[in-house]
N, C-alpha and C positions, 0 to 999 in steps of 0.2 A: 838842017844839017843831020845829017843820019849818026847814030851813033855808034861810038868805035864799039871794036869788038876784040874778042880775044886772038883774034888772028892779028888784029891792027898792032895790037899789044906785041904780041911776038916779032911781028916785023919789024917794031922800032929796037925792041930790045935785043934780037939778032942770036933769037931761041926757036926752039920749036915752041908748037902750041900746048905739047905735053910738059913741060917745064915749066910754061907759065902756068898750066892746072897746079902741078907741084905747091909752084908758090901760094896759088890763093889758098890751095889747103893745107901751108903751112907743114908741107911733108919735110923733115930733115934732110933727105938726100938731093939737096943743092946748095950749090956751091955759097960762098957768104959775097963773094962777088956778082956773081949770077944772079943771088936772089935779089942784090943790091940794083942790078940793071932793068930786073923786070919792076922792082914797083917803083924805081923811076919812071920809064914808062907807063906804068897804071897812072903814076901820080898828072903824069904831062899832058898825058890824053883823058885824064879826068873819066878812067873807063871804070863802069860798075860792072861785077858781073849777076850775069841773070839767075837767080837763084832756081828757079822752074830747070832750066837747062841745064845746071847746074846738076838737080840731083836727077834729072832722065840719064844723061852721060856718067853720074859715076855710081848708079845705082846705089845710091845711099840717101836719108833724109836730111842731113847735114843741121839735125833737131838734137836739141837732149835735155832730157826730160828728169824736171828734179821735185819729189818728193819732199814735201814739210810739214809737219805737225800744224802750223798757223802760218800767218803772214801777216797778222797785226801785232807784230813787236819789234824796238830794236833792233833785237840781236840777229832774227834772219834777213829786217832788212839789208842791212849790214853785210849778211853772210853771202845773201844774194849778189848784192855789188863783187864782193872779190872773185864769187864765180862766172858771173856774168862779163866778167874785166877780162877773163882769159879766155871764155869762149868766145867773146866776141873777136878776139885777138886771132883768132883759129877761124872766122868766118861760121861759127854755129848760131844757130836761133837757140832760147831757151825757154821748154814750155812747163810751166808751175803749175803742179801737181797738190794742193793743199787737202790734205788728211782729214783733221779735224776731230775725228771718234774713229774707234777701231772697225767699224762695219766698210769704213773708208780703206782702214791696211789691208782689210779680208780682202774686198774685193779686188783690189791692187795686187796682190800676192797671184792671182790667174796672170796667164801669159798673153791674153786677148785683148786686155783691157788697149785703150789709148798711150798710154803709158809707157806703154813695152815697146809702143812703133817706133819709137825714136831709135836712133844711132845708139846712144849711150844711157844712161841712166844714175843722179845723182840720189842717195837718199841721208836724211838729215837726222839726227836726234838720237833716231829712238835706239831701244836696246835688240840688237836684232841677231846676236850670236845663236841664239839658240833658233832662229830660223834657215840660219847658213849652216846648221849642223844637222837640220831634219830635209835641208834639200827643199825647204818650200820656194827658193826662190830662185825658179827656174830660167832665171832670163839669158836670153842669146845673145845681147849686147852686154860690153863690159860695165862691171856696176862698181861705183866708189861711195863710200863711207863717208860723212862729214860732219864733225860734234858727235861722233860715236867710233867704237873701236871693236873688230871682229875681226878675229884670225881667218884667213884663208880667202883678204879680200881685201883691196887698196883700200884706207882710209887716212884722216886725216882729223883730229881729233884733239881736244885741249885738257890737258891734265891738272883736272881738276882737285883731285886730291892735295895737287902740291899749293893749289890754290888755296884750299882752306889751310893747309899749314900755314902757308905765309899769312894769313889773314889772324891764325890763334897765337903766332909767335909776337905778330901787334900788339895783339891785345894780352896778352899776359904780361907787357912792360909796363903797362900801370895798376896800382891797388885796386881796389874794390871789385864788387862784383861785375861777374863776367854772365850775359845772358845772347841769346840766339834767337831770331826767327828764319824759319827753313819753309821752303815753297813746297806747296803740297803737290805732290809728286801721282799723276794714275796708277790702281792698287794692281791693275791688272799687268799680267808680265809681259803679255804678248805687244803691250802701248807704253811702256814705261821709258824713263831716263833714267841714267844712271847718275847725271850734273849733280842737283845738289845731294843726291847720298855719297858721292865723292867727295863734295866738297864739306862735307860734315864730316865725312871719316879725315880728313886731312887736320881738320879743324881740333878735331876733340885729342885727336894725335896730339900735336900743338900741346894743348892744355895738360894733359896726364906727362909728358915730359918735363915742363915746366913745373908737375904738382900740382897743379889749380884746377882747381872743378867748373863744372858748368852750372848755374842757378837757373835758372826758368829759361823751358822751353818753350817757344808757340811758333805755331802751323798758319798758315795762309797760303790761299788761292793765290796765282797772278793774276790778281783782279787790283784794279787803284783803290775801291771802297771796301774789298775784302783786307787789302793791305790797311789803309787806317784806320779799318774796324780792331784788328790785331795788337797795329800800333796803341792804341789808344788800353786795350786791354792788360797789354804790359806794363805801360807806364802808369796804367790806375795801382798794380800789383808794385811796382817796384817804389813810388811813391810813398804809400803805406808801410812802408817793411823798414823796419830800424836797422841804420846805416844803408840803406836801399840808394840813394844819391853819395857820390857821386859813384856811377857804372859805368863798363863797356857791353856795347851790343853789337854782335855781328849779324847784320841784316844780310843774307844769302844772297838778295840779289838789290841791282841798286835801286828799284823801283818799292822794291822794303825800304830802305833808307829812305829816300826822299819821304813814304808816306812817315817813317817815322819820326822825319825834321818837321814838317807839317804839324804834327799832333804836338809835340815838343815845344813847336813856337806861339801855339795856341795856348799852354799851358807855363809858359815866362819860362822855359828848361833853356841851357846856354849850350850847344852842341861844343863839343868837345873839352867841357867844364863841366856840366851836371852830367850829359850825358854824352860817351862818347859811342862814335858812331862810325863802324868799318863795314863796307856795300861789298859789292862785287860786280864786277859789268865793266864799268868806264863808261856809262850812256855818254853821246854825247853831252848831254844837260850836267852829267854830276862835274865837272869841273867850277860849273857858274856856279852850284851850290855847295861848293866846299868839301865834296864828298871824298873822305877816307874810301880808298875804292881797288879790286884790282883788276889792272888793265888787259883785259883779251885781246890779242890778236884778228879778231874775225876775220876781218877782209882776210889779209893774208892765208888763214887756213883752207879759207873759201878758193882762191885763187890757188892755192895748193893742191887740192882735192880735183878741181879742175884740171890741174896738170896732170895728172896722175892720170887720171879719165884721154886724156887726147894721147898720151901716150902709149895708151893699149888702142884708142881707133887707130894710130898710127902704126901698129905693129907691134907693141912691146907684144913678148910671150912669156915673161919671165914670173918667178915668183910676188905674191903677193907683198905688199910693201905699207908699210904703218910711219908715218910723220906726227909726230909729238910736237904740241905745242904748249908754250908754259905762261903762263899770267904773270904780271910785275905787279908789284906794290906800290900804289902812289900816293904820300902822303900828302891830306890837306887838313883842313881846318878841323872836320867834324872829329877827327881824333891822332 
């Protein structure tokens, strides 16, 4: 059997063959009955369309190409799915772009690279206002922001400040000491995040409101052995120290947490009695381990960001546009 084609499509749905383009690319201008008719159709004759043919006729690559610091964690798996949810919903491919070190944004910041050939352009993380202010980044497809926030450029972004408030307003509800470990962050500006010095400024907010100070700070890589290299460092220091049990600690992210349950349970400490314990993430994993946590959005942002991106391939021309996302507090067991 030869297979249908976009003309076949048209004829059963009683459109032109420019309407059913429409539909596959998800363009706004048709009708909700229309579009209803045509992917009945697609659905009945079980029609694929040919992607090759696809981007010869509308002269575009119908790719979009997204920029990320790593791809071995959580959070962009995560971030990937919501945006991959809505381009695929749009009929786009998505091709991952991992960074890695800064000789990686150098060479990405040229307009030549693979990168730029796409349709659109996602990029993730890092702190990049001050590159949309010197014009380094000159690309001709429209470009959106995701886990980062620059004026004069779609983004879509979790506000993290308010995170660490909610997470210092926890923990100033119980006595004793109050201690942090914060993810060490790249010193250079041009590769940095702004995440957890957000979520530290929201944090210490928190406490100076309340009146309560901070006791020991420490630093760790995202690393699992640098994390309960750390872990284990604090808890030799808060052990020692008269009145040091029982604490609260806010582990920046929850992969601090978990290493710091880890060292804790090797050491007889009762999470959420000797020592309590507020994360940040919502990994999947911290619900099974009791983790004081708060919960990001990701998918959603991701899938927002996305939106925001098909909507300029589709024509927006209008001003740039910022979507705010805010973390929820979920209390469990660790405190």
């Amino acid at each position: 059997m030869r297979k249908p084609t976009i003309q076949d499509v048209a004829v059963k749905a009683g459109v032109g063959v420019g309407t059913v383009s429409r539909v596959l690319n998800n363009h706004p201008a048709v009708r909700g009955v229309t579009r209803d008719a045509v992917l009945k159709a697609i659905s009945d004759l079980e029609y694929t369309p040919n992607p090759h043919a696809r981007r010869i006729a509308g002269g575009k690559s119908y790719t979009i190409s997204v920029l990320l610091p790593v791809l071995t964690t959580e959070f962009y798996t995560r971030l990937l799915d919501g945006l991959e949810a809505a381009f695929q919903e749009a009929r786009y491919d998505v091709a991952i772009f991992p960074l890695l070190d800064r000789s990686r944004l150098e060479r990405y910041l040229g307009s030549h690279t693979l990168a730029y050939q796409a349709d659109g352009l996602v990029m993730a993380t890092y702190n990049l206002q001050a590159l949309f202010h010197e014009h380094r980044l000159r690309t001709q497809q429209p470009t959106v922001l995701v886990d980062a926030y620059a004026e004069h450029v779609d983004c879509a972004y979790m506000d993290n400040v308010t995170g660490g408030r909610l997470a210092g307003e926890h923990a100033v509800k119980a006595p004793g000491p109050i201690h942090a470990i914060w993810v060490e962050t790249e010193l250079d500006q041009l590769f940095q995040t702004r995440v957890f010095e957000d979520r530290r400024s929201g944090f210490m907010g928190a406490l100076a409101a309340a009146g309560r100070g901070l006791g020991r700070e420490c630093v760790s890589s995202f690393d699992t052995l640098a994390a309960r290299n750390t872990a284990a460092q604090l808890l030799d220091a808060v052990q020692t120290e008269p009145g040091g049990v029982p604490c609260t600690v806010f582990a920046s992210a929850d992969l601090l947490a978990g290493a710091l349950l880890d060292e804790m349970a090797v050491r007889g400490l009762q999470p959420g009695v000797d020592v309590r314990v507020i994360g940040f993430d919502n990994q999947p994993w911290a619900a099974a381990r009791g983790i004081t946590t708060l919960h990001q959005p990701v998918e959603s942002m991701g899938y927002e960001a996305a939106t925001l991106l098909l909507t300029r391939l589709n024509g927006y021309r209008g001003p740039a546009r910022a979507r705010r996302f805010e973390p929820s507090l979920i209390v469990r067991g660790s405190a």
